[in-house]
Structures are given as structure tokens and as C-alpha cells.
BAMAR-107405 format. One line per field, with one value per residue (C-alpha): residue number from 1; x, y, z. Coordinates in steps of 0.1 Angstrom, whole numbers, plus 5000, padded with zeros to 4 digits. Layout:
BEGIN
nr <- c(NUM	...);
x <- c(X	...);
y <- c(Y	...);
z <- c(Z	...);
***
This chain:
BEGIN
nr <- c(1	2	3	4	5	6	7	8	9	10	11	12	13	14	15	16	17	18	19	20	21	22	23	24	25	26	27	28	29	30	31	32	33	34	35	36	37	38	39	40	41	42	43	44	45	46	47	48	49	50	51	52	53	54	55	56	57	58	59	60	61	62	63	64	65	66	67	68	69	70	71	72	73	74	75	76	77	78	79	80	81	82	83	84	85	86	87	88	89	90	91	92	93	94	95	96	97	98	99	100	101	102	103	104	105);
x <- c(7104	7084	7111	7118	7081	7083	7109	7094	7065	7064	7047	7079	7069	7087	7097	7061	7068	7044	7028	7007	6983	6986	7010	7017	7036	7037	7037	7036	7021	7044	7039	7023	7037	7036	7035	7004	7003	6985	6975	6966	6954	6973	6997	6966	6940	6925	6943	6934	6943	6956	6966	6971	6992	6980	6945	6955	6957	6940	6973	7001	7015	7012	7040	7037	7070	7063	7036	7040	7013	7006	6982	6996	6990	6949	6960	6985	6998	7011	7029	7021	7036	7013	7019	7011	7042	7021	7025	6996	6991	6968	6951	6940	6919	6915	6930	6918	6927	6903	6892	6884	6917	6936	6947	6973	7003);
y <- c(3464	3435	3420	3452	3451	3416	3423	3458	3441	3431	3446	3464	3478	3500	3500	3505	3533	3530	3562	3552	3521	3532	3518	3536	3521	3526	3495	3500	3472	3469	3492	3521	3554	3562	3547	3544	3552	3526	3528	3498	3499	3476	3446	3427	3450	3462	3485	3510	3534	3568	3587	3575	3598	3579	3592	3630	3633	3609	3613	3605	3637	3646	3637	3633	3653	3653	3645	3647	3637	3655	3649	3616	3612	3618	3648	3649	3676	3669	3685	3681	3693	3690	3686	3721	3730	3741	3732	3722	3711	3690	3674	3641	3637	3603	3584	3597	3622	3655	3669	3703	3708	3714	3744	3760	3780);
z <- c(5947	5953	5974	5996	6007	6020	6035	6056	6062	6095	6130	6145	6179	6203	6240	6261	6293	6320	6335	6368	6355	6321	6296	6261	6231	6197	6169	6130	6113	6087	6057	6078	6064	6109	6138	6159	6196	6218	6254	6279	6312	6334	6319	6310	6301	6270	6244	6224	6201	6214	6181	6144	6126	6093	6091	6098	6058	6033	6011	6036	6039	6073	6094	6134	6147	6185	6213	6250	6279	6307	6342	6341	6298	6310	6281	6255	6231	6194	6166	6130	6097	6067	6030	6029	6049	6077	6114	6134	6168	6185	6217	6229	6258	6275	6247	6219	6191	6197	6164	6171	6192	6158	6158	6127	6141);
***
């Protein structure tokens, strides 16, 4: 087991797209359970963290199925199933994950 977790653990990133000034791209450290979504103003500015589907359960159970931006990714919608089965949804405004937007369907 030891051996498999050297070998997983390394950043794997995946192909930025560019919306306006905005670029968006998601990168899993290594042993992440999800990947994170990032967004960076420009090729050289700062980046920061749009959504982290790790920290939507302490446990690792929930699992980010879709997200999709919208006003040129100012907004962006998500879908989450839980460990409870359930199927939530949520919203992040300006880059960053809005608490009270979750909402269970």
C-alpha cells in the first residue's frame, strides 16, 4: 500500500480554459479525495481558490458531480451528492464557495 501512495502522490493538474481575463483550472495535490478549482486573473496574476470539494464533508463523502459558471464565471452553480445519498446544490459568487447557497433537492 505504501508503494501505491508514492506512486499517486504527485500535483496532477488539468487543462486551464480562459473566460474574459479570468483563467480557471483545477489541480489535485496528490492524495486529495477531489480536485480543487482555482481561478487567476490574467496569465500572471494571483490565484485563488474557487471551490474545494474536500471540505464540503469532514469525512470525504461528498462528491463534486458538476459546476458550471455563468456572467462570465462572476457566478457558478454546483452539484453535490452526500454520504447521505442526498443531492445538494450550491453557489459561488466571485470565487468563492457561498455557504448559505446550499440548498437540498
Amino acid at each position: 500500500m505504501k508503494r501505491l501512495e508514492q506512486l499517486y502522490n504527485y500535483p496532477k493538474y488539468v487543462q486551464p480554459f480562459r473566460r474574459g481575463s479570468l483563467y480557471f483550472f483545477s489541480k489535485n495535490d496528490g492524495l486529495q479525495n477531489q480536485n480543487v478549482f482555482y481561478v487567476q486573473t490574467g496569465l500572471e496574476g494571483a490565484t485563488g481558490i474557487m471551490l474545494d470539494p474536500n471540505k464540503f464533508s469532514a469525512d470525504g463523502t461528498s462528491r463534486l458531480h458538476c459546476a458550471d459558471g455563468f456572467e462570465g464565471w462572476t457566478y457558478c452553480a454546483y452539484a453535490v451528492s452526500t454520504g447521505r445519498s442526498g443531492l445538494g446544490r450550491g453557489a459561488c459568487n466571485g470565487g468563492g464557495h457561498a455557504k448559505n447557497a446550499w440548498q437540498m433537492i
